[in-house]
Steps between C-alpha positions, in 0.01 A plus 500: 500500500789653674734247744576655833887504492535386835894503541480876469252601748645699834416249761685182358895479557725445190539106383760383300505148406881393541688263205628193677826583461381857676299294798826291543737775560264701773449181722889392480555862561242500768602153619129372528373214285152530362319336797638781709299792290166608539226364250299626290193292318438471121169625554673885612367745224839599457639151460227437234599801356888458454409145384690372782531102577586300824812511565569888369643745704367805532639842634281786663609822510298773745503834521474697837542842601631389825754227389580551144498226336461096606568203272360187607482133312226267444483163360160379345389177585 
């Protein structure tokens, strides 16, 4: 049986699970603390699938044809 690679389908933005030291530098860069971020739940198929934890931060990246890009942050709780 074939697995559905969901992280490569059209409709879902790029994830990228940050390294600690990587999450650090964005929020003092950012000036936010983690409480300040929008969440994200462990149960998110794309959580599950990066093999993310609580505390993780994660970074979306979306493509429009309007604006470009946008990068936005998530923290899984």
């Amino acid at each position: 049986m074939t697995r559905l690679d969901i992280s490569r389908h059209v409709l879902v933005s790029t994830h990228i699970l940050l390294t600690k030291e990587e999450a650090e530098k964005v929020m003092k860069e950012l000036g936010v603390t983690p409480d300040d971020l929008p969440k994200i739940t462990t149960r998110d198929p794309m959580v599950k699938y990066l093999k993310a934890k609580r505390g993780d931060l994660i970074k979306l990246i979306r493509n429009s044809p309007t604006a470009g890009q946008s990068v936005s942050y998530r923290v899984v709780v």
